[in-house]
N, C-alpha and C positions, 0 to 999 in steps of 0.2 A: 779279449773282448772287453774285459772291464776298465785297460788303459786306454782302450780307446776313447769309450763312451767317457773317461773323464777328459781325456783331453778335445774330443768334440765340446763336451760343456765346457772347458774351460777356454776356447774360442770365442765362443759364442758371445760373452759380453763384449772382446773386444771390436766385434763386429757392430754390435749394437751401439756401439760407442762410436765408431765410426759413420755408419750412418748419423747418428745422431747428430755428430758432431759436422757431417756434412747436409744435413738437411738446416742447423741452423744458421750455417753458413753462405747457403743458398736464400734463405729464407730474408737473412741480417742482408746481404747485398740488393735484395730484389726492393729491399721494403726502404732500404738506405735511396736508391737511386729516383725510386718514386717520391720519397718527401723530400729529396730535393728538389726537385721537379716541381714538384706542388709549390715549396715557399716561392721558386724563381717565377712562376706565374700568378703566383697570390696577390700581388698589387698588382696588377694588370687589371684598368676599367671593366675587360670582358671577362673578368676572373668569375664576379658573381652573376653574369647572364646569361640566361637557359634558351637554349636555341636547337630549332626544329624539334624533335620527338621528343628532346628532355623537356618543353613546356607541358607536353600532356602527359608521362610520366610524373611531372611534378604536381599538376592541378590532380591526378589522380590519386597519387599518395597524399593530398593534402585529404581530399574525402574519405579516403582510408581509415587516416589517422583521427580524423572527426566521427568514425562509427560506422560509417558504409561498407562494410566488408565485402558486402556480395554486389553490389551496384545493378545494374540495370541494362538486360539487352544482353545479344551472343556477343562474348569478346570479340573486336577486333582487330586488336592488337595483343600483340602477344602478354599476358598476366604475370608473370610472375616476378619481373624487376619493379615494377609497379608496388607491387604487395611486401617488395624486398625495402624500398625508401618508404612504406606507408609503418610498416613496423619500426622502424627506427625514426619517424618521424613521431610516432608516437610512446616510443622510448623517451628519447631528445628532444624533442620537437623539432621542426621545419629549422635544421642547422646544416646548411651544406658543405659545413667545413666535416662536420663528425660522420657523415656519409661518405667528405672524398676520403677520410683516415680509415675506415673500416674496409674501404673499395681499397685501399692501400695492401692491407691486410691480407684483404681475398686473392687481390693479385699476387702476392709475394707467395701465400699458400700455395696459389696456380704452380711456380716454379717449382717446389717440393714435389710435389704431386707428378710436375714432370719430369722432374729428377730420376723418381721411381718410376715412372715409366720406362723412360730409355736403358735404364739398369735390368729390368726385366726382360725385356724384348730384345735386349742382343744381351744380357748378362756379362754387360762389362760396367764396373764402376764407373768407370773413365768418363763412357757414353751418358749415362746417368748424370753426372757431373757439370759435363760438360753440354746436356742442353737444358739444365736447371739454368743455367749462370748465362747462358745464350737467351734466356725469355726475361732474364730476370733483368740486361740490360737493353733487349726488344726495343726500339721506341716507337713501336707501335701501340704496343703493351703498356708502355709506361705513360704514353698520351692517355691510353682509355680508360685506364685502371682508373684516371685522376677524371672523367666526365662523367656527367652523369646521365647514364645511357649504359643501355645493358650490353654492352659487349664487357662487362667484366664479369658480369654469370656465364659467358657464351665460353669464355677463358678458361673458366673456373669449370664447369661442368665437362668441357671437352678434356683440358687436362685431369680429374679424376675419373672418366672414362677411360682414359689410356692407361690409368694407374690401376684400376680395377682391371681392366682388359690383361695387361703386363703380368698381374699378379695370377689371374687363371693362366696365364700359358705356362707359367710356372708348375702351376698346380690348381686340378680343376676343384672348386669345392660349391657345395650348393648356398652358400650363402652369397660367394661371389655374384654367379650371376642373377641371385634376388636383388646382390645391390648394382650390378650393371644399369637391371631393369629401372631402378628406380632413380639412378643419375640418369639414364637417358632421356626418363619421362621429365625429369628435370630440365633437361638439355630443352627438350624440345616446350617446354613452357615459354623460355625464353626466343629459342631459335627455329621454326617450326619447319621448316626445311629438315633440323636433324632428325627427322623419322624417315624418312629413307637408311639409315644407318640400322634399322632393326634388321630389315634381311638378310645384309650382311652378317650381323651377330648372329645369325639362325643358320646361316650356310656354316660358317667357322664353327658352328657347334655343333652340327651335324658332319663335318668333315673330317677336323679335326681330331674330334674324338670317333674316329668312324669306328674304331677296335671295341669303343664300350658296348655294352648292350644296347640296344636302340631304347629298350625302357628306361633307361639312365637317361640319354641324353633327354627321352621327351619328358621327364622329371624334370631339370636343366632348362628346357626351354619352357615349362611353364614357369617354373619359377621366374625367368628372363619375363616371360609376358605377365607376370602377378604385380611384380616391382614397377613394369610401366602404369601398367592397370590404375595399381595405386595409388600414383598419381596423376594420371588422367581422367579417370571416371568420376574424383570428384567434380571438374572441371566441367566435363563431359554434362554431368546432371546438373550444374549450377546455370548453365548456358540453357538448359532444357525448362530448371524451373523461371528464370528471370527470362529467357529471351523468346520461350516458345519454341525451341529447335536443340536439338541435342548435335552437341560439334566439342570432340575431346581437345581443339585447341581455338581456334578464329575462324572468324567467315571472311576472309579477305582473298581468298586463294586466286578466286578468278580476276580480284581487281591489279593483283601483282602480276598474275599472267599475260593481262591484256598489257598492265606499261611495259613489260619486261618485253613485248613480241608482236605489239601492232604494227601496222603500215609506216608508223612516224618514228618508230623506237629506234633508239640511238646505240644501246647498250646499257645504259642508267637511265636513271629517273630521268621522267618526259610527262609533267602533271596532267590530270584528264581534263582541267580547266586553264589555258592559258591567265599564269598571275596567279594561279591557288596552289603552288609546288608546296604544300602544307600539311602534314598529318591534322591539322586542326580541319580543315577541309574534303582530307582524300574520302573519308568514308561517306559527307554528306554528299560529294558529288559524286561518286559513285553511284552510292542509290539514286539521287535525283534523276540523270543522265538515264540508268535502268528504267525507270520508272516511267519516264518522259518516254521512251523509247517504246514501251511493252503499254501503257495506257492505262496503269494501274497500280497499288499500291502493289508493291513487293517486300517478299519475306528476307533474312540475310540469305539464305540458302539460295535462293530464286536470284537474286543481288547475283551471285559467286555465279549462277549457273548462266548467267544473261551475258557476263565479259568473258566466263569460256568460252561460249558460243561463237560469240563475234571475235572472240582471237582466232578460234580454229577455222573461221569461215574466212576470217583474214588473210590467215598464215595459208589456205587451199589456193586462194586467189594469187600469188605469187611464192612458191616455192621457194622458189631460187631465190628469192631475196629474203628468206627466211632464215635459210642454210648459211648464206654470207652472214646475217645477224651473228646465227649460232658460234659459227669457227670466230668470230669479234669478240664477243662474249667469252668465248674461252681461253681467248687470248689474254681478254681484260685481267679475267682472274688470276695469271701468274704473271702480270705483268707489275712494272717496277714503280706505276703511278699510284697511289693511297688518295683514290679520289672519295674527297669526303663527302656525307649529303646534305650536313649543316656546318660543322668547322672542319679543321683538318691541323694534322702534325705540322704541317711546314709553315703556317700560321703562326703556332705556337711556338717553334722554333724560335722563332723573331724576338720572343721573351723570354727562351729559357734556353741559358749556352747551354745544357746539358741536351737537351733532345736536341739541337741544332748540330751540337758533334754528333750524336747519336745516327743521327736522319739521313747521311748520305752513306754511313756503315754498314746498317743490317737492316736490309729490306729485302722485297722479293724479289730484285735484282744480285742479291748475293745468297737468299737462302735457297733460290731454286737451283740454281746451280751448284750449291754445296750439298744439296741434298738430292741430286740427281750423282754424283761424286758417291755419297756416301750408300746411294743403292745399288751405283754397281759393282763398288768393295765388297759392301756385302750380301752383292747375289748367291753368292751357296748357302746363307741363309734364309734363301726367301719363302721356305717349305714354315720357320719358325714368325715370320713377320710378314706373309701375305697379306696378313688382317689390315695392317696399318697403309698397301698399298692401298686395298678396295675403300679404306674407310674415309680417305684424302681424295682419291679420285673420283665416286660416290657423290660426296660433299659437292666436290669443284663442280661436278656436273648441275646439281641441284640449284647452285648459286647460276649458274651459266644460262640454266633454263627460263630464269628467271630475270633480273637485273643487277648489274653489278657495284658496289660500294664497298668502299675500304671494311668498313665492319661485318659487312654481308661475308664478305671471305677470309674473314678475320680467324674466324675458329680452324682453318686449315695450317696457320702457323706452327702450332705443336704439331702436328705429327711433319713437318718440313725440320722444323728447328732436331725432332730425334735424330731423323735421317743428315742432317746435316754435322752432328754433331755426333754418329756413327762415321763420318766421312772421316772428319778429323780425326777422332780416334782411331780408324781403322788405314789411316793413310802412312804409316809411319813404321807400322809392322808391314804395311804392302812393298814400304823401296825395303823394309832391312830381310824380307823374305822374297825378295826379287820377283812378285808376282806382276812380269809387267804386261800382260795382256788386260788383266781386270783394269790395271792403272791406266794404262794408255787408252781403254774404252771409256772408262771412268770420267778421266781428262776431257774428252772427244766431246762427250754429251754433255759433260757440265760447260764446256766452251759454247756448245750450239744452244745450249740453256741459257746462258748467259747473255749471243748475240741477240736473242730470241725475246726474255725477256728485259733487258736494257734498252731499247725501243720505249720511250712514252709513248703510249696511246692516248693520254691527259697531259694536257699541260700545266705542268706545276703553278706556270703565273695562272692560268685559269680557273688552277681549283685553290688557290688564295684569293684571287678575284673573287669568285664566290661567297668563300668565309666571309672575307670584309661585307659582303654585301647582307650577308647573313644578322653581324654583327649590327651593321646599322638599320637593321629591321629590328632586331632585339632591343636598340635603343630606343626606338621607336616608339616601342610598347611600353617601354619605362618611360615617354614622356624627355628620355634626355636627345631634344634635337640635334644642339652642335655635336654630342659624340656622333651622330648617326649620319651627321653633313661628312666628319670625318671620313668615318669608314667608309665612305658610298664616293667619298673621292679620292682614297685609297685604291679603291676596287678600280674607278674608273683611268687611274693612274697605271694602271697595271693591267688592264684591257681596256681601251676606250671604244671598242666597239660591241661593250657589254649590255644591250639595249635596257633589260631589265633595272639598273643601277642607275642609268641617263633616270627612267622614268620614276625609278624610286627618291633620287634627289629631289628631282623638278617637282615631286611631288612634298615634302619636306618645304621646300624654299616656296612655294604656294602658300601652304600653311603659314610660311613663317611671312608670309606679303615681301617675299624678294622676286617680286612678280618678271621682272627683266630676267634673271638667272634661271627661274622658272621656266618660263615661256625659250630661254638656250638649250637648255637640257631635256625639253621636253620632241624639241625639234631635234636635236640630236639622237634621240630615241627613235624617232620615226623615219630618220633617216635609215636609219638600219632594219626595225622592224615595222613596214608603213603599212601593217594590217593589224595592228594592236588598237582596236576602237577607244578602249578606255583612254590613251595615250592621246587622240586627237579629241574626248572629250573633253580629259581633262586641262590641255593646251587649248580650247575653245574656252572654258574657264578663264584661264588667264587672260587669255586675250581680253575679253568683255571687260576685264579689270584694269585692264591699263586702257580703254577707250577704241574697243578697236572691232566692233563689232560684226564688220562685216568680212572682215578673214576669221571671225567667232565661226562664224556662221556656215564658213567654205569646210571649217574640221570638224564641226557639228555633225554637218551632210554627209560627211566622209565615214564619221561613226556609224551611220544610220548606214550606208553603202555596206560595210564591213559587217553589221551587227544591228539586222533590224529590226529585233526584238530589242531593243536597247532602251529601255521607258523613260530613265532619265535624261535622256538625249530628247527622244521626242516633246520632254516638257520645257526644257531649256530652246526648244527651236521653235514652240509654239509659242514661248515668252516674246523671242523676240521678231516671230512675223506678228507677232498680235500690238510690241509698239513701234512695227514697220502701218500697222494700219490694215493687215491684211488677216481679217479674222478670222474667213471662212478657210485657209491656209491653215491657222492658229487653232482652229478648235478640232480640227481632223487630227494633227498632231496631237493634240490631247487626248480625243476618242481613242486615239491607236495605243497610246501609255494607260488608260483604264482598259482598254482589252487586255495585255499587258499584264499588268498587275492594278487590279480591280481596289485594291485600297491604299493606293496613293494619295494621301490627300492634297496634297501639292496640285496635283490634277485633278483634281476635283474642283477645289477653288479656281483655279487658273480658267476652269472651263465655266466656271459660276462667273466670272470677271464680266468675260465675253458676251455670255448673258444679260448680264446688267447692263450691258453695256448697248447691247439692240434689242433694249428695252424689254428684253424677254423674261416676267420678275419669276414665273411660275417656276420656269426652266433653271433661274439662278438660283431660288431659294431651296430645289429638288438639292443641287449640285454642292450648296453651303452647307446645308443641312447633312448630306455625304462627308465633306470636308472635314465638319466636326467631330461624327459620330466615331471619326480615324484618329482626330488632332483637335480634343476640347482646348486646347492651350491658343488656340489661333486666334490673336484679336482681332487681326486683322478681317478674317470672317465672321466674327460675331456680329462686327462694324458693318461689315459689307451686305449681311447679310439680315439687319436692321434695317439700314435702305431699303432691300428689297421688298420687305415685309412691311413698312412705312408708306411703300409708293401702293401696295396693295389695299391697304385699309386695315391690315393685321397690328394697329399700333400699342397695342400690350403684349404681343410678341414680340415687337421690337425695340419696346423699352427693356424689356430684360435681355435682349443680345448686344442693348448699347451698355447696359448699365456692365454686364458680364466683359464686353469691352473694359471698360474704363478701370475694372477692378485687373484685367492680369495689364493693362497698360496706363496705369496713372496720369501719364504726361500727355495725355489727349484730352487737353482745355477744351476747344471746341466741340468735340462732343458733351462733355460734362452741362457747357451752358444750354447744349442742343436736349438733351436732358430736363432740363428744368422747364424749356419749353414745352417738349412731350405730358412729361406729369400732367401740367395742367389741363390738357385738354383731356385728358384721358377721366372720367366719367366717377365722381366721388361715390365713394363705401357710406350706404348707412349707418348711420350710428348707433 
């Protein structure tokens, strides 16, 4: 007995030493292949610009990091990447290089983490091994780990789930599942889809150990729900004291149910405002849209419960074409396209040979089939690794239900990469122990895996089309035009019947007075989408600008057709029936843009014009005096509305709306000397 117990201890370091020395091995490759990644896109113009969800990530850890910890309202988006750049912002400050190196880190950690998972769960080094070094050159993984955008917590918390998980099938202990619970509450901070993954952990604990006492296991699974608690109840009550509503993660659920499964749903995002596909957006028109709908303000909760409604009253009214969605959707998920919602890998590719070799090696074109390979070598384990089937298929479901995006079903990679990387390992003791029924099964499915998913459902040029078009919105906002002429004729280079891209350029070259290129592109847009009202007003713009008013006037009408609550349409058409001469025409268009929206002042004045103009001064001065109270900067109505009050007998009101003229508009001589004339008459101060 005593030689044993030494030579057990005297193992023992060199185990430890091997792990060691294969965790930091995992670790040095994973962290090696990301920073090169990072230099080879580091000069690249769109290296420093934040696009889709990372702009309000960033504007929200910048309030973070200025002292807003707890902010304002029920989250709705998910907290905790947010709160992960707000603490390092206010480490570092606002430095997005020392963010992508620490996201460097995380990710590399990820691979360790999976390393130890796969070694657990089948107890073979090998497997451990080999799906550390399988995530560590992912280029999928290596694209995100480098954005900023939380799919590098979704990595990071899914693979130390598994590592925890791995580590109780070894050996149940009660700390384990206190720290399951509290990575998962984590998980789902970030990804709120992953709470579905609790029942699973509650059935495995109750199954599993079906032999222990049932008082053990329900020990076990409080601790599992203590550790979520933990971290959700703060959440929970921080929502309840800032927002008026207790919600343990976001209030968005019904507004992703409705994109994910309306009448118009595609499979991906389909924004609720044609032109606003924007997280800066989704939440106000969400509510708006409820609101508008129900006739009253609404709470987040009431918000959530108004788009489940209408999706399930949706999804009643056509079944069947719900069900089509659904098998779409689940197709999406294992299929071979990495369609992004703001950039994407195969973009990026373009600038870094390292993900460019990477991108056509390991995707979900080779790990579902390697990992349908490796589950059914190791079907007579499936009694020790159930967990990881329910906890992937679970997952895929939850993403399916909803809508699908490369990150959205990003966290299902680790547990594909184990099994895949169970395959290889366990393929090799399969021919040298002649088991060839598993192999040739093995073979069968991962072939039908493979036909299955190597089918794009996306097409590559359409989701780089996108990017690019993403990109020159992003430059947009920085003010740099010719990069964002680039990209938007990139994009259009690469789909030319990408409507959104036509109208985003024509709008660019507007701004820039390339009125002819403008007025190309914008027709080109309509040729494809000819029910985008904005697109024919803002090509009725152009038009007027090159001298062309009366095809202004045929896209004008056309917006108003398409969208007739449209007010700045209505005021642009009563501009120019009012210098066709046809004012009662002119001031209706008016009245219908202040029904509209009541503090337009554009429309106010426009309709004060009219006034003055059939002599009506009462009516004009009502409508000036409106114009102001919205737009005191307007000389133009100070002026206009000086006359009005001049032809009335009001002429010390309307020397101070001439004089208030002359001061925001200097370069009006003739009033100045019309000025000098007024004083005079105007009735001298005792002395």
């Amino acid at each position: 007995m005593t030689r044993k117990l030494k030579e057990s201890h005297s193992k023992q370091p060199a185990t430890l030493n091997w792990e060691m020395i294969a965790s930091l091995f995992v670790f040095g490759v994973a962290f090696l292949t990301r920073l090169i990644y990072l230099l080879q896109v580091g000069n690249t113009p769109a290296s420093a610009l934040l696009v889709g969800d990372a702009v309000t990530y960033d504007a929200w850890a910048v309030r973070i990091a200025d002292g807003d910890w707890l902010g304002q309202g029920v989250f709705y988006q998910a907290p905790l990447y947010p709160y992960f750049l707000g603490v390092l912002y206010s480490i570092f400050g606002r430095d997005l290089l020392i963010v992508r190196l620490v996201q460097i880190a995380l990710g590399a950690g990820s691979c360790v983490l999976l390393m130890r998972a796969g070694r657990s769960f089948f107890n073979r080094t090998a497997v451990g091994l080999a799906a550390g070094l399988l995530l560590a050159v992912h280029p999928t993984a290596i694209f995100f780990d480098c954005s900023i955008q939380k799919s590098v917590l979704d990595l990071f918390f899914m693979c130390a789930l598994l590592a925890v998980l791995g580590e109780l099938s070894e050996r149940s202990r009660n700390r384990r599942w206190l720290a399951s619970g509290i990575v998962l509450g984590l998980f789902i901070l970030t990804r709120e889809n992953a709470l579905v993954l609790l029942p699973i952990l509650l059935i495995w604990l109750f199954v599993t150990w079906n032999g222990e006492h049932w008082k053990i296991r329900m020990v076990r699974a409080g601790l599992l729900l203590a550790g979520l608690a933990a971290v959700l109840l703060p959440v929970g009550f921080r929502n309840l004291q800032r927002g008026g509503e207790f919600h343990l993660t976001t209030s968005q659920f019904g507004t992703n149910f409705y994109i994910g499964n309306n009448r118009a749903a595609t499979g991906t995002y389909v924004s609720l405002r044609e032109g606003r596909g924007h997280a800066l957006f989704e939440r106000e028109d969400a509510t708006n849209l409820a609101q508008e709908a129900m006739g009253r303000k609404l709470t987040p909760s009431e918000v959530s419960s108004y788009w489940t409604a209408k999706t399930l009253e949706e999804i009643g009214a056509d079944v069947p074409r719900w069900l089509r969605l659904v098998v779409r959707k689940w197709l999406m998920v294992w299929n071979i396209s990495e369609v992004g919602d703001s950039d994407d890998q195969y973009t990026y590719g373009d600038w870094s040979s390292l993900l460019r070799t990477l991108n056509p090696l390991l995707h979900f074109g080779t790990l579902c089939p390697l990992a349908a390979l490796g589950i059914c070598l190791t079907w007579n384990r499936r009694r020790q690794v159930w967990l990881l089937y329910a906890l992937m298929f679970v997952y895929a479901a939850s993403v399916a239900l909803f809508y699908v995006f490369s990150r959205y079903r990003f966290p299902l990679v680790p547990a594909l990469i184990v099994f895949a990387a169970a395959g290889l390992a366990f393929l090799l003791g399969a021919f040298q122990e002649k088991r060839w029924r598993p192999l040739g099964t093995g073979v069968a499915i991962a072939v039908v895996a493979a036909l299955l998913c190597n089918r794009p459902m996306m097409s590559e040029t359409l989701i780089r089309a996108d990017t690019h078009n993403n990109l020159g919105n992003a430059f947009v906002q920085e003010g740099k035009l010719q990069d964002a002429v680039r990209h938007y004729r990139h994009a259009l280079e690469l789909d030319p019947a990408y409507p959104d891209v036509s109208f985003n350029l024509a709008t660019v070259l507007l701004h820039t007075n390339r009125l002819n290129g403008a007025i190309r592109h914008y027709e080109q847009g309509l040729r494809i989408d000819p029910d985008y009202a904005q697109g024919h007003y803002n090509l009725g713009i152009a038009l007027m600008r090159v001298g062309q008013p009366d095809r202004a006037l045929g896209h004008f009408e056309q917006a108003l057709r398409i969208e007739p609550a449209y007010a700045e349409v209505h005021v642009v058409v009563g501009s120019l029936l009012f210098d066709k001469g046809e004012l009662a025409k002119a001031k209706e268009h008016w009245k219908q843009a202040l029904q509209i929206k009541p503090e337009m002042a554009e429309a106010h004045y426009n309709l004060a014009n009219a006034f003055l103009r059939e002599l009506s001064f009462e009516q004009a001065i009502e409508h000036y005096g409106q114009a102001l109270q919205i737009k005191p900067e307007m000389a133009e109505a100070h002026y206009n509305l000086g006359i009005a009050l001049e032809q009335v007998g009001r002429v010390q009101e309307a020397v101070e709306h001439y004089e208030q003229a002359v001061l925001l508009r200097p370069d009006l001589e003739e009033l100045q000397k019309r000025l000098i004339v007024l004083r005079d008459r105007l009735p001298r101060k005792a002395p």
